[in-house]
PDB file with one MODEL, atoms N, CA, C and O in Angstrom:
MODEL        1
ATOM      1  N   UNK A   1      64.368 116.407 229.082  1.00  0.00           N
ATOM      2  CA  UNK A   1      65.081 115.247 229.557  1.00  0.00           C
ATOM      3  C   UNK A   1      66.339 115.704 230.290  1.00  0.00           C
ATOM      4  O   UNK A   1      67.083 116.578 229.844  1.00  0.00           O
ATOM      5  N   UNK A   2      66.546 115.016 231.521  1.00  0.00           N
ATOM      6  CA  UNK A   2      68.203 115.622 232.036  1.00  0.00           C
ATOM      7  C   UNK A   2      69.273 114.484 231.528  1.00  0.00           C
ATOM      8  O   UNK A   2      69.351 113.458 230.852  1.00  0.00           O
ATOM      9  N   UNK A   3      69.983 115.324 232.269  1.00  0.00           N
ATOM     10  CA  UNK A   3      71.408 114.963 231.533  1.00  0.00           C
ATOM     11  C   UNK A   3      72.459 114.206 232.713  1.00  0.00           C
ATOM     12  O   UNK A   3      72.233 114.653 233.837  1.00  0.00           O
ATOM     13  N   UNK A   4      73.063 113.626 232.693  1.00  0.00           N
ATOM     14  CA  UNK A   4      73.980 112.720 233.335  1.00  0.00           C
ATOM     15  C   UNK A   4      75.280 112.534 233.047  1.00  0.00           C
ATOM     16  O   UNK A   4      75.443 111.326 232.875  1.00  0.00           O
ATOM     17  N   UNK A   5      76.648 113.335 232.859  1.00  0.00           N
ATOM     18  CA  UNK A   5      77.288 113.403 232.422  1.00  0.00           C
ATOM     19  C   UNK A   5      78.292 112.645 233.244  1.00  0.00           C
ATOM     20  O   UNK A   5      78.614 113.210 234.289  1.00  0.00           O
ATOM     21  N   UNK A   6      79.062 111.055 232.902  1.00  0.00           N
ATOM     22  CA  UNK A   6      79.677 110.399 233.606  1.00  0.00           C
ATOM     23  C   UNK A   6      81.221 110.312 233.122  1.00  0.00           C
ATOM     24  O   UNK A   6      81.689 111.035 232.242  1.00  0.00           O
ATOM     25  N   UNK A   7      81.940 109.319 233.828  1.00  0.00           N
ATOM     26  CA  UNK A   7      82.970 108.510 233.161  1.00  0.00           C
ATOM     27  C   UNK A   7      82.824 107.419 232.943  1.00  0.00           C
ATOM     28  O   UNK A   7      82.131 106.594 233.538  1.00  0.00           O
ATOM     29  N   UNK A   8      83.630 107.287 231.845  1.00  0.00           N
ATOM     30  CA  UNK A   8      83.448 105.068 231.928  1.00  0.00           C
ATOM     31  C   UNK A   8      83.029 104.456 232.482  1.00  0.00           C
ATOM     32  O   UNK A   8      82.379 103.627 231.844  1.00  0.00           O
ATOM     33  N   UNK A   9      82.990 104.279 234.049  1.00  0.00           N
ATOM     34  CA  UNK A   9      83.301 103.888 234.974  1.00  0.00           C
ATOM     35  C   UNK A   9      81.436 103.519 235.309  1.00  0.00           C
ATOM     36  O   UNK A   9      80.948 102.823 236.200  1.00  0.00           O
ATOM     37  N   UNK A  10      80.606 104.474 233.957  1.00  0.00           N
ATOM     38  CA  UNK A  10      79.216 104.004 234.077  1.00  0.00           C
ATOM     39  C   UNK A  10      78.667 103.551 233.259  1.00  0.00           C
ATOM     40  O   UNK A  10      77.455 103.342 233.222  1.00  0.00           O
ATOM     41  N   UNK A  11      79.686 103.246 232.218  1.00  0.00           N
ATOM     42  CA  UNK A  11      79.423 102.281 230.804  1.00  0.00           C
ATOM     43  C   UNK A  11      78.777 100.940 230.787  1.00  0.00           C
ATOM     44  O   UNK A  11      79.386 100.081 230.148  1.00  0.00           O
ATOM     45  N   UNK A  12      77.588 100.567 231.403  1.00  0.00           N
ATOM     46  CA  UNK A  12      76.577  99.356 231.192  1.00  0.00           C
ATOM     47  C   UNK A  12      75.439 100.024 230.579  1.00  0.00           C
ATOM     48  O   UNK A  12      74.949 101.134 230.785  1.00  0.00           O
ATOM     49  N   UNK A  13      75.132  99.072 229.765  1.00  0.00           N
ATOM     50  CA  UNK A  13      73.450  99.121 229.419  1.00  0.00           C
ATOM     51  C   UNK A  13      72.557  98.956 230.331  1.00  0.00           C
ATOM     52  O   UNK A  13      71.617  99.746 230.418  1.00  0.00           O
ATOM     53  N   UNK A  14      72.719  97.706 231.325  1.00  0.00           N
ATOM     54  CA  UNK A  14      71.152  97.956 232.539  1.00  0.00           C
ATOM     55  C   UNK A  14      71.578  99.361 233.020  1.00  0.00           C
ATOM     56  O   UNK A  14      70.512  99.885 233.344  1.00  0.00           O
ATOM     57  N   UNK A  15      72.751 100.407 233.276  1.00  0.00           N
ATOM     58  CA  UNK A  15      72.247 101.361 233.966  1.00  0.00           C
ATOM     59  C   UNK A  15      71.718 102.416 232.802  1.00  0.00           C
ATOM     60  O   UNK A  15      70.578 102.839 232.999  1.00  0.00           O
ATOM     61  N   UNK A  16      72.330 102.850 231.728  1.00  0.00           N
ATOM     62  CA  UNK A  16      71.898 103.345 230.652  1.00  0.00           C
ATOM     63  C   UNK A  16      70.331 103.220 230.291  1.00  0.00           C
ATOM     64  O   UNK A  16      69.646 104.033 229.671  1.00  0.00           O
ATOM     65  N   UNK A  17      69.949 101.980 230.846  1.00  0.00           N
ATOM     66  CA  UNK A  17      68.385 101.453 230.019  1.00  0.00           C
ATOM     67  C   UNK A  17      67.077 102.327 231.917  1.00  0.00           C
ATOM     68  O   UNK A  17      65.958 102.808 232.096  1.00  0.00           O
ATOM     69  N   UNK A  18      68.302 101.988 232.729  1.00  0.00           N
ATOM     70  CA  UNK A  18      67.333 102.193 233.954  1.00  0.00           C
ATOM     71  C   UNK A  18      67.401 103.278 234.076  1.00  0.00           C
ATOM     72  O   UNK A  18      66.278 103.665 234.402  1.00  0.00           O
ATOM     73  N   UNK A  19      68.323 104.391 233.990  1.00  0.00           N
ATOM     74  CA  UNK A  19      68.389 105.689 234.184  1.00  0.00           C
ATOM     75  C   UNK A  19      67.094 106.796 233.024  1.00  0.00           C
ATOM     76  O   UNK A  19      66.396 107.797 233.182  1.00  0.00           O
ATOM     77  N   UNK A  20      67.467 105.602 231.669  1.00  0.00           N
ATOM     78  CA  UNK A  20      66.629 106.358 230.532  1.00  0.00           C
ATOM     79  C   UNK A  20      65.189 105.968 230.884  1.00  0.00           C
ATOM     80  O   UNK A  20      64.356 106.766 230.455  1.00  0.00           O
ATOM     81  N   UNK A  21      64.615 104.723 231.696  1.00  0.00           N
ATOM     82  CA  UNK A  21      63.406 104.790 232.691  1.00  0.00           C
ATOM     83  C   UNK A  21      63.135 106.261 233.047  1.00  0.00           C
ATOM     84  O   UNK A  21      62.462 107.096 232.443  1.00  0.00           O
ATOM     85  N   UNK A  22      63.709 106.339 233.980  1.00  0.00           N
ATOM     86  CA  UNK A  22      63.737 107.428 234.809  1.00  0.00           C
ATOM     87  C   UNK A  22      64.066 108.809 233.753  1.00  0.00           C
ATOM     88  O   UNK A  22      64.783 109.660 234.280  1.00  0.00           O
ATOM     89  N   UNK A  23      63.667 109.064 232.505  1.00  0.00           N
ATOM     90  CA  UNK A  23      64.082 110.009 232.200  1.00  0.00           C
ATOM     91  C   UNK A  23      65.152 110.791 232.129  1.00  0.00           C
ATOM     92  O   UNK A  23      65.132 111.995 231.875  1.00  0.00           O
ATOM     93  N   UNK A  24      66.320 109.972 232.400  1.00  0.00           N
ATOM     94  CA  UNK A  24      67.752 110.747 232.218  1.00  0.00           C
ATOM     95  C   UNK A  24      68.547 110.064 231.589  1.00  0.00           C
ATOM     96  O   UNK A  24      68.853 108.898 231.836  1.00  0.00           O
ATOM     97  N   UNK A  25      69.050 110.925 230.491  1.00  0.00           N
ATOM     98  CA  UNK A  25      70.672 110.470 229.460  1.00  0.00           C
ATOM     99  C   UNK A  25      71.583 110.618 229.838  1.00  0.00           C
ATOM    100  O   UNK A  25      72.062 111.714 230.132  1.00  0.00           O
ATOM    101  N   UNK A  26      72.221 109.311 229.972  1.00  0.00           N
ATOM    102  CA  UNK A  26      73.881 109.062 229.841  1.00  0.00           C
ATOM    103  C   UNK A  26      74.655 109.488 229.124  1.00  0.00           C
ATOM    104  O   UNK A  26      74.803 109.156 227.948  1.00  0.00           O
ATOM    105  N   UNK A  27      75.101 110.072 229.562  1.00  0.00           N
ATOM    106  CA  UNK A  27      76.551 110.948 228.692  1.00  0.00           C
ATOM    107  C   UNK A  27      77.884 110.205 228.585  1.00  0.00           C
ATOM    108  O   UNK A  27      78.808 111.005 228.438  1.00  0.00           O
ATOM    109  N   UNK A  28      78.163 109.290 228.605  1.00  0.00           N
ATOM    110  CA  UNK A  28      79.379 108.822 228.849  1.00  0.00           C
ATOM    111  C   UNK A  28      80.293 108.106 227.822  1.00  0.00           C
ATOM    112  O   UNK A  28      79.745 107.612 226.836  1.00  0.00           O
ATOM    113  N   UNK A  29      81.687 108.003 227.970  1.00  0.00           N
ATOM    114  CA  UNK A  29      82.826 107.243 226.632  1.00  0.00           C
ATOM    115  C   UNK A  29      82.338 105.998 227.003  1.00  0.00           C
ATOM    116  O   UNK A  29      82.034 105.563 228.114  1.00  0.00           O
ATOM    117  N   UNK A  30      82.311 105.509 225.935  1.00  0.00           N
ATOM    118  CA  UNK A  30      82.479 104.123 226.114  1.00  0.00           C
ATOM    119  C   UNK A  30      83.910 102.989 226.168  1.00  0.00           C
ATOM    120  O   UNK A  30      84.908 102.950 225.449  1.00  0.00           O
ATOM    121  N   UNK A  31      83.563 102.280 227.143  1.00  0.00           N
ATOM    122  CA  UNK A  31      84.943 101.431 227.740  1.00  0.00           C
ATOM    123  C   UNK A  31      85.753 100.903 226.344  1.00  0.00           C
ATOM    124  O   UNK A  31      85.104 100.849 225.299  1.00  0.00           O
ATOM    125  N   UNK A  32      86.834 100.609 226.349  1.00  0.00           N
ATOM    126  CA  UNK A  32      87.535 100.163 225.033  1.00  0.00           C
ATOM    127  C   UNK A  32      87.041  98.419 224.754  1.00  0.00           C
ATOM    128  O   UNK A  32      86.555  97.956 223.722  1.00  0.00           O
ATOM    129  N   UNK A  33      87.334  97.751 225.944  1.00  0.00           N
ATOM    130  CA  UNK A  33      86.510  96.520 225.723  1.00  0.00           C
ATOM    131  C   UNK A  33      85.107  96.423 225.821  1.00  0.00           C
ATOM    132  O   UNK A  33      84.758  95.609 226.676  1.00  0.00           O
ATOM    133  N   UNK A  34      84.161  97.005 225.208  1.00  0.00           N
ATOM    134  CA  UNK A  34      82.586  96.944 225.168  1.00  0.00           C
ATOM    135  C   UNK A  34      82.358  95.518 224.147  1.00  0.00           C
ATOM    136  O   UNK A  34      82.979  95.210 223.129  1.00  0.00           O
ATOM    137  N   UNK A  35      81.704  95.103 224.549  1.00  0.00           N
ATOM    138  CA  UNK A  35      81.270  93.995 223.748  1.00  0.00           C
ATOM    139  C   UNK A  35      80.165  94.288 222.877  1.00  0.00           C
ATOM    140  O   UNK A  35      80.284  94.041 221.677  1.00  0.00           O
ATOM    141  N   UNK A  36      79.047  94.812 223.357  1.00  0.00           N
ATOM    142  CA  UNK A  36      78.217  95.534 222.663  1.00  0.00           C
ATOM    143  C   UNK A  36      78.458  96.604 221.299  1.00  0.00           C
ATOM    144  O   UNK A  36      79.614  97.025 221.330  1.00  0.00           O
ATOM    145  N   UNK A  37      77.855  97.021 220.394  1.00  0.00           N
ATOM    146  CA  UNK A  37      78.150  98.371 220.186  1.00  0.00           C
ATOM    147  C   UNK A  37      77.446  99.309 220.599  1.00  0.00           C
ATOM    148  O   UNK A  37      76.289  99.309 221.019  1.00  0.00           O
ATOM    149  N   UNK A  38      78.652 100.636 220.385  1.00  0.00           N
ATOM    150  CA  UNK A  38      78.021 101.713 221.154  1.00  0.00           C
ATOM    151  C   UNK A  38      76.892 102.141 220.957  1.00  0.00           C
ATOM    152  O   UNK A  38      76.410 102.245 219.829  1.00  0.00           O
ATOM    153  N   UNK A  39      76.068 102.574 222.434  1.00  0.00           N
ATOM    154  CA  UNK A  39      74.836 103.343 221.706  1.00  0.00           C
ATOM    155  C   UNK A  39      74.703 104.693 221.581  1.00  0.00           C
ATOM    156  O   UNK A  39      73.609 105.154 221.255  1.00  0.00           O
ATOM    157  N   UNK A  40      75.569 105.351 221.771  1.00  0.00           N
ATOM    158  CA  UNK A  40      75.359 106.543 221.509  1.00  0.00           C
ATOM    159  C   UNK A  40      76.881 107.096 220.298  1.00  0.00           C
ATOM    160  O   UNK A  40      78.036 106.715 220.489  1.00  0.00           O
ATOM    161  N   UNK A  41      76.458 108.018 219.142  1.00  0.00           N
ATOM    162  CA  UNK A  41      77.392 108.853 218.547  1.00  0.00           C
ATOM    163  C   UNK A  41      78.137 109.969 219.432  1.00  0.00           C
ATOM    164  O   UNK A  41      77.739 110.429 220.502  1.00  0.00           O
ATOM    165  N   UNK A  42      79.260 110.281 218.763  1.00  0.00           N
ATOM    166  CA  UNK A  42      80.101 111.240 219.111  1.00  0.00           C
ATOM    167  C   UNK A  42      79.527 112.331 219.372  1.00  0.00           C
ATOM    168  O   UNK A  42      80.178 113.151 220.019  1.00  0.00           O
ATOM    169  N   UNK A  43      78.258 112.646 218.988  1.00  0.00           N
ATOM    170  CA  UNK A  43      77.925 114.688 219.157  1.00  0.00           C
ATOM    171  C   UNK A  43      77.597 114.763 220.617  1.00  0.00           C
ATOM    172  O   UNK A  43      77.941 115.820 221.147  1.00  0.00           O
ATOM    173  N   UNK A  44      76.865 113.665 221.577  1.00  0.00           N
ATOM    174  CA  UNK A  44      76.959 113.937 222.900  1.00  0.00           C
ATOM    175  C   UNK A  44      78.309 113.682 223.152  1.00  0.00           C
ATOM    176  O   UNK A  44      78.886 114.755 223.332  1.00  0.00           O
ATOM    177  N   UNK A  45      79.024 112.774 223.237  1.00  0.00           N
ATOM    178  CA  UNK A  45      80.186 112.956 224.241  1.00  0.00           C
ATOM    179  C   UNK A  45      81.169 115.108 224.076  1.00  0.00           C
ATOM    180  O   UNK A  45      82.018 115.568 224.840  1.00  0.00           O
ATOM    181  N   UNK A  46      80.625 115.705 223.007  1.00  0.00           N
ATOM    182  CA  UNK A  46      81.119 117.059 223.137  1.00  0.00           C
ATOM    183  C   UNK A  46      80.674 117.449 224.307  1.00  0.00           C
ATOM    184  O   UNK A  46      81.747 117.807 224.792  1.00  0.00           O
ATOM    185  N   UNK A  47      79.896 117.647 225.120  1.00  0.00           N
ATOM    186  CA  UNK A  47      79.535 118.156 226.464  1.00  0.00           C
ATOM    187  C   UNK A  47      80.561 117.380 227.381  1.00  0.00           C
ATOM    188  O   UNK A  47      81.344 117.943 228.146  1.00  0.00           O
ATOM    189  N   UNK A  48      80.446 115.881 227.189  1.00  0.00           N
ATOM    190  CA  UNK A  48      81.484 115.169 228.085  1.00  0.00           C
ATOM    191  C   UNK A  48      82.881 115.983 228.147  1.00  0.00           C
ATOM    192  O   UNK A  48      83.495 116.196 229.192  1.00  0.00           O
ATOM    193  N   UNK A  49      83.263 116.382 226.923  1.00  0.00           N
ATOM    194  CA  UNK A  49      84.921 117.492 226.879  1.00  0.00           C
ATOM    195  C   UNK A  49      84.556 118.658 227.820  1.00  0.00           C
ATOM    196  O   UNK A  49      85.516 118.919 228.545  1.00  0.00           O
ATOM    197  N   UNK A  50      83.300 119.582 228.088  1.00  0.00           N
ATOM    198  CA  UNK A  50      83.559 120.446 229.099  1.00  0.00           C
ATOM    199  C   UNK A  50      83.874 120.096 230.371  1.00  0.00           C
ATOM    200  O   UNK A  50      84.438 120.792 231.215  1.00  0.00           O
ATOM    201  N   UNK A  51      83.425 118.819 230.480  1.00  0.00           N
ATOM    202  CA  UNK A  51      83.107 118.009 232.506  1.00  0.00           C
ATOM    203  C   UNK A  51      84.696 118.716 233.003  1.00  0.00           C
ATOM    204  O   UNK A  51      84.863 119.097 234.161  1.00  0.00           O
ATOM    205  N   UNK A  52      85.759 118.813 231.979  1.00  0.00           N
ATOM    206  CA  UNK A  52      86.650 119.045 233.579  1.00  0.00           C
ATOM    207  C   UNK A  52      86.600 120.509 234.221  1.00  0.00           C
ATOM    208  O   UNK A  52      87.312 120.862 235.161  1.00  0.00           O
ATOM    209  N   UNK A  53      85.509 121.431 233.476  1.00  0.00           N
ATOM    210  CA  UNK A  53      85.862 122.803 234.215  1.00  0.00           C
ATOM    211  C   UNK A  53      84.876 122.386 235.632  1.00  0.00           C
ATOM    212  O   UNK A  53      85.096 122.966 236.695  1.00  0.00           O
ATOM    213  N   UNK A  54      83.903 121.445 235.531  1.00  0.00           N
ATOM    214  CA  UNK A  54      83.516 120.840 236.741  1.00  0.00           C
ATOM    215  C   UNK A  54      84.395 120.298 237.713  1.00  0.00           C
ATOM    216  O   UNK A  54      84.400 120.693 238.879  1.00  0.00           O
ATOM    217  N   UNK A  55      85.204 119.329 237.240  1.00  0.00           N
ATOM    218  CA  UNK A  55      86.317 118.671 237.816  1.00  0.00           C
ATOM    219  C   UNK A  55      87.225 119.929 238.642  1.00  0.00           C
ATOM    220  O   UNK A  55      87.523 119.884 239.835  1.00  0.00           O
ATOM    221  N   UNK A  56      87.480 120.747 237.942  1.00  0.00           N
ATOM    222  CA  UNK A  56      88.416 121.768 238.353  1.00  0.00           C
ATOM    223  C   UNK A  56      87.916 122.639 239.538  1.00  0.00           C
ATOM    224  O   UNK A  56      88.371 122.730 240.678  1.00  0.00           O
ATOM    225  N   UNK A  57      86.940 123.204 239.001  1.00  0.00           N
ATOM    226  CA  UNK A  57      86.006 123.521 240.268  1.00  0.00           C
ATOM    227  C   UNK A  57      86.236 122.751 241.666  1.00  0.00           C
ATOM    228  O   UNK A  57      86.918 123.190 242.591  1.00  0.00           O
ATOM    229  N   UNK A  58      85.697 121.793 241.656  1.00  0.00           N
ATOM    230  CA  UNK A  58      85.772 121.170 242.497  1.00  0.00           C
ATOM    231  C   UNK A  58      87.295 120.784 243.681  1.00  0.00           C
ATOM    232  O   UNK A  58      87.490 120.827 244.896  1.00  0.00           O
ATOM    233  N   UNK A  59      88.190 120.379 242.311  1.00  0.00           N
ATOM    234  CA  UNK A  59      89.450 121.056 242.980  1.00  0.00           C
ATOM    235  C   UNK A  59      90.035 121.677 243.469  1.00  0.00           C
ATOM    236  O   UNK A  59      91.024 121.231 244.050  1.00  0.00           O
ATOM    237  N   UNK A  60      89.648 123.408 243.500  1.00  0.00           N
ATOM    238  CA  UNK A  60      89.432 124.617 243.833  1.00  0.00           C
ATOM    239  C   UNK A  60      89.023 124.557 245.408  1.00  0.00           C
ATOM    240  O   UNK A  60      89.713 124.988 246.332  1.00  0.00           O
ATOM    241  N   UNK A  61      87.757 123.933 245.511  1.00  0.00           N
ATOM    242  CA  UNK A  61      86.969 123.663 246.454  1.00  0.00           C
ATOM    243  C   UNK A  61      87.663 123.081 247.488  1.00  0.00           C
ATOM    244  O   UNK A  61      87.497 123.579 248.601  1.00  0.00           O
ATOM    245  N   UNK A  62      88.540 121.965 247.355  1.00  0.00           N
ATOM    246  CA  UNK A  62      88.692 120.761 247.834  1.00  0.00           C
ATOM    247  C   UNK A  62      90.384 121.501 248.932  1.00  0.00           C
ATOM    248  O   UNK A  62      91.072 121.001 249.823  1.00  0.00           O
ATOM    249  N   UNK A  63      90.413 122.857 248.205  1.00  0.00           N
ATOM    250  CA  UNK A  63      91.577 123.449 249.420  1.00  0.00           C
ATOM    251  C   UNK A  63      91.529 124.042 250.265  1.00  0.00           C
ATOM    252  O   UNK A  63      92.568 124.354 250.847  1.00  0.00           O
ATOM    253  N   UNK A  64      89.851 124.610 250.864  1.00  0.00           N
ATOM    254  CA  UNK A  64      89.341 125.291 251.523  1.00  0.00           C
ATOM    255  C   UNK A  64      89.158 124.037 252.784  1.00  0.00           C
ATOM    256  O   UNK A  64      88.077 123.448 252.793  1.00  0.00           O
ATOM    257  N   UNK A  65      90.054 123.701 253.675  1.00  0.00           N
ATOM    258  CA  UNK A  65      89.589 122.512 254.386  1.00  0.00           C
ATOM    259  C   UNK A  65      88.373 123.189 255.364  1.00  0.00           C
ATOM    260  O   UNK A  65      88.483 122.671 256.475  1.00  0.00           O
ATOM    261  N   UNK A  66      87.762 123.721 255.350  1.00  0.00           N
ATOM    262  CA  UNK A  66      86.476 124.292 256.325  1.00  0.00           C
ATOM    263  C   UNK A  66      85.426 123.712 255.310  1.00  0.00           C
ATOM    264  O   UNK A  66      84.443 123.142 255.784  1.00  0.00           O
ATOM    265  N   UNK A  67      85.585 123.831 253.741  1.00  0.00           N
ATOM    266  CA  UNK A  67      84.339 122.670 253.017  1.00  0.00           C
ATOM    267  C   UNK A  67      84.588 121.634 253.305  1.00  0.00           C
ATOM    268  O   UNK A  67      83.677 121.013 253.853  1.00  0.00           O
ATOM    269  N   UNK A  68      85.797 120.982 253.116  1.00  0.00           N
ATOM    270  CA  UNK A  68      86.146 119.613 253.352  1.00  0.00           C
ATOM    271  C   UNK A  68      85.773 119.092 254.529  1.00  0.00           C
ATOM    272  O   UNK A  68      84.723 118.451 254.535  1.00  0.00           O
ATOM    273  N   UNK A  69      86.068 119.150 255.018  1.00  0.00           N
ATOM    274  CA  UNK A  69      86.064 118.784 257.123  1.00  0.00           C
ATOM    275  C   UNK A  69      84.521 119.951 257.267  1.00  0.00           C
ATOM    276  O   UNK A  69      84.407 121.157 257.488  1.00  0.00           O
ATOM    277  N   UNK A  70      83.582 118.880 257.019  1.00  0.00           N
ATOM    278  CA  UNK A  70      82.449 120.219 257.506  1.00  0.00           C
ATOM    279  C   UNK A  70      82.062 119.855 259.084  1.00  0.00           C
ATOM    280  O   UNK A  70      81.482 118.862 259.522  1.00  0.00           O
ATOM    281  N   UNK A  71      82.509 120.830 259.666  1.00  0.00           N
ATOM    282  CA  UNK A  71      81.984 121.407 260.922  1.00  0.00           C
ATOM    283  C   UNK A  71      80.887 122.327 261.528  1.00  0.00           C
ATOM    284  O   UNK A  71      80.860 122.591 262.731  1.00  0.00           O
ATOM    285  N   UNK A  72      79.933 122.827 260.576  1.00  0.00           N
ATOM    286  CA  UNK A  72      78.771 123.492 260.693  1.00  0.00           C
ATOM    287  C   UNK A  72      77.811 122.721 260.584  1.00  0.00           C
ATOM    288  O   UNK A  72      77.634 121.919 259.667  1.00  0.00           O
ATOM    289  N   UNK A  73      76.841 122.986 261.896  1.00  0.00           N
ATOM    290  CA  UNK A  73      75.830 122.132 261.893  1.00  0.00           C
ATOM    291  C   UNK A  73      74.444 122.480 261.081  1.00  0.00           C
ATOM    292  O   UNK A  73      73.492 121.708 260.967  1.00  0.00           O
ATOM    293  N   UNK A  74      74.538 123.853 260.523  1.00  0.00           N
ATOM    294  CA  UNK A  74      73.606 124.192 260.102  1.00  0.00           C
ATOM    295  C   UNK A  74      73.926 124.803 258.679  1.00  0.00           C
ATOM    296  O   UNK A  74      74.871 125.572 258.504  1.00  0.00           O
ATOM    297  N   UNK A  75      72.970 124.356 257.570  1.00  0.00           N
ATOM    298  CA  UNK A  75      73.258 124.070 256.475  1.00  0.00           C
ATOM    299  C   UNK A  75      73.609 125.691 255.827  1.00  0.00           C
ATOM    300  O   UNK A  75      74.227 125.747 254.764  1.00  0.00           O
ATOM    301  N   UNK A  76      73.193 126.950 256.509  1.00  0.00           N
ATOM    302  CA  UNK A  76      73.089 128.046 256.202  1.00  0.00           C
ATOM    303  C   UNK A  76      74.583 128.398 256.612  1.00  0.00           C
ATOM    304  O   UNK A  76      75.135 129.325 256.018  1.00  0.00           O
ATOM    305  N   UNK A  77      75.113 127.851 257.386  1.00  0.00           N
ATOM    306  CA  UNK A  77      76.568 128.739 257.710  1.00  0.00           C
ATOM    307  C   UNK A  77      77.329 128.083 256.758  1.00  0.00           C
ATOM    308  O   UNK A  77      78.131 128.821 256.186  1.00  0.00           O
ATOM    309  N   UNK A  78      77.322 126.466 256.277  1.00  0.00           N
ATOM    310  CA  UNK A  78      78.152 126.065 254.893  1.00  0.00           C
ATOM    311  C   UNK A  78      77.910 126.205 254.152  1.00  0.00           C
ATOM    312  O   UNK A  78      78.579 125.653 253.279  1.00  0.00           O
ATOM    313  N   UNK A  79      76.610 127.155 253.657  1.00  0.00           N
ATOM    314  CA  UNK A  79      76.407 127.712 252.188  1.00  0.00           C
ATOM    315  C   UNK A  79      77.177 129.316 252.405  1.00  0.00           C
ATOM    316  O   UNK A  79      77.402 130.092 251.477  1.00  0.00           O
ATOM    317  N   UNK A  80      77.410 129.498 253.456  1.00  0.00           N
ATOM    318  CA  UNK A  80      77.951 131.109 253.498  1.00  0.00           C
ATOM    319  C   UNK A  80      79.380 130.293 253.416  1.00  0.00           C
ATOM    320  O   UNK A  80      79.766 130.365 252.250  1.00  0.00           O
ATOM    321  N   UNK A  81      80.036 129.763 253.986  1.00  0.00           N
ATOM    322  CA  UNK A  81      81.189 129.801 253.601  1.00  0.00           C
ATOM    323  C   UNK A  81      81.860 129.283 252.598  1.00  0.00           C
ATOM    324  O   UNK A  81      83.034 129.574 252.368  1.00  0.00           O
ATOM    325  N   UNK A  82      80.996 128.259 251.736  1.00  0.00           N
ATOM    326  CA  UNK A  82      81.057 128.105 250.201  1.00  0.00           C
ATOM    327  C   UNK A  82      80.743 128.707 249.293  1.00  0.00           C
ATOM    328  O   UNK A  82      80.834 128.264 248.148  1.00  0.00           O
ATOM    329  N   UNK A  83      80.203 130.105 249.647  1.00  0.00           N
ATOM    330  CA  UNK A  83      80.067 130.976 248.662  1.00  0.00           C
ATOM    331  C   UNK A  83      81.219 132.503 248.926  1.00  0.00           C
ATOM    332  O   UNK A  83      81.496 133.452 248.193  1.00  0.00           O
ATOM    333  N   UNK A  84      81.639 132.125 250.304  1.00  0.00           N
ATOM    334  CA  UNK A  84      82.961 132.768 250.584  1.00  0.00           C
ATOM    335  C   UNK A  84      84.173 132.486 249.746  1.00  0.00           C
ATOM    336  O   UNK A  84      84.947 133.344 249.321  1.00  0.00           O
ATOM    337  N   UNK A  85      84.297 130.572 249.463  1.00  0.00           N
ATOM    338  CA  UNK A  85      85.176 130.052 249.189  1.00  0.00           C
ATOM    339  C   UNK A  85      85.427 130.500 247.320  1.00  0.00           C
ATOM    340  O   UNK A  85      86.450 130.845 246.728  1.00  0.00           O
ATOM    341  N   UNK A  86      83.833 130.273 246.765  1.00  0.00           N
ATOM    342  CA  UNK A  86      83.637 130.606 245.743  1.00  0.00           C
ATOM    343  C   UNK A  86      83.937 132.031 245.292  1.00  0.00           C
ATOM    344  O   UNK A  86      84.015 132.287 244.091  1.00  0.00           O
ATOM    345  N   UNK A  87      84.130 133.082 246.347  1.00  0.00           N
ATOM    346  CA  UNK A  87      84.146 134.195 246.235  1.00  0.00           C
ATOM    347  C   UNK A  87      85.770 134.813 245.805  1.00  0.00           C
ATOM    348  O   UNK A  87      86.093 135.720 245.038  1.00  0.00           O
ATOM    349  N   UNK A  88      86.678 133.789 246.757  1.00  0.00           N
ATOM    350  CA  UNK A  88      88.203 134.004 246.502  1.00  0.00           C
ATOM    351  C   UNK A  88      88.621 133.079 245.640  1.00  0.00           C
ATOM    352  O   UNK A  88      89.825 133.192 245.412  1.00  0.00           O
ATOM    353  N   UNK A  89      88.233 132.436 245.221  1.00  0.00           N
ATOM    354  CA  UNK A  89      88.585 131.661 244.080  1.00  0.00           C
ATOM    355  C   UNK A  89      88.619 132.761 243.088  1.00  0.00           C
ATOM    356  O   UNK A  89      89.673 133.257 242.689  1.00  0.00           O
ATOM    357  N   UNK A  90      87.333 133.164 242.665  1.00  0.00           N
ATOM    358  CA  UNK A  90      86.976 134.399 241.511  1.00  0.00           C
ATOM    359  C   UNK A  90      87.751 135.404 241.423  1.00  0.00           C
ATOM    360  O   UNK A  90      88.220 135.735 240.334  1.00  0.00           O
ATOM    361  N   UNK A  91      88.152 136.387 243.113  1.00  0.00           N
ATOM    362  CA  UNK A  91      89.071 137.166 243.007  1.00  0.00           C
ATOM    363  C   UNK A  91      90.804 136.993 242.818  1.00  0.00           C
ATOM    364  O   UNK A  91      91.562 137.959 242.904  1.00  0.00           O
ATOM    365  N   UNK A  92      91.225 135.709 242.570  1.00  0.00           N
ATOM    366  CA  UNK A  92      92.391 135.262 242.903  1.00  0.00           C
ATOM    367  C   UNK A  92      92.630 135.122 241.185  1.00  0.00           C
ATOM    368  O   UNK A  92      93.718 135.492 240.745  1.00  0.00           O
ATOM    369  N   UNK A  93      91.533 134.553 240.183  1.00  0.00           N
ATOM    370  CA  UNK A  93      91.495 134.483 239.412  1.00  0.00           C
ATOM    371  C   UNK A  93      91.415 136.017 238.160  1.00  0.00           C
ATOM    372  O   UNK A  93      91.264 136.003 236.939  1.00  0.00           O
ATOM    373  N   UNK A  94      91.559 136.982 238.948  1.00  0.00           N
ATOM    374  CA  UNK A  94      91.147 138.006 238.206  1.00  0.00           C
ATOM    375  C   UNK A  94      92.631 138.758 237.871  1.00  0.00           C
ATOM    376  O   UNK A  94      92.665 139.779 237.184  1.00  0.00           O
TER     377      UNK A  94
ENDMDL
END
């Protein structure tokens, strides 16, 4: 089964019920005003606590304005330079 790891911001049951159609779990907190109760326990939302090294990542990403502003028309020169970008991130970090 995959995994779907959200924010609040995807806290309904029709999408929870349509996604689990489709074979994928919602990962997400639930909103403070839910009317419902929750359907899921606390042991999934522990994966939800890693999402920000995703978040961060992405942040990382988001200073390289050559990813941002993509100007390559061909999908092979913005995987080289996102794995450039990915590359000084790593060494900057060392």
């Amino acid at each position: 089964m995959k995994r779907l790891i959200y924010d609040k911001a995807a806290d309904s049951d029709p999408l929870r019920m349509a996604l689990k159609k489709r074979g994928v779990d919602l990962i997400c907190p639930h909103r403070r005003n839910r009317r419902k109760a929750p359907l899921q326990d606390g042991r999934k939302l522990r994966r939800y606590d890693r999402r920000w090294k995703v978040e961060r990542t992405f942040a990382w990403l988001g200073n390289y304005r050559r990813l941002v502003v993509r100007w390559e028309r061909k999908l092979s020169m913005y995987r080289a330079f996102f794995h450039a970008a990915c590359m000084m991130i790593v060494l900057k970090k060392l």
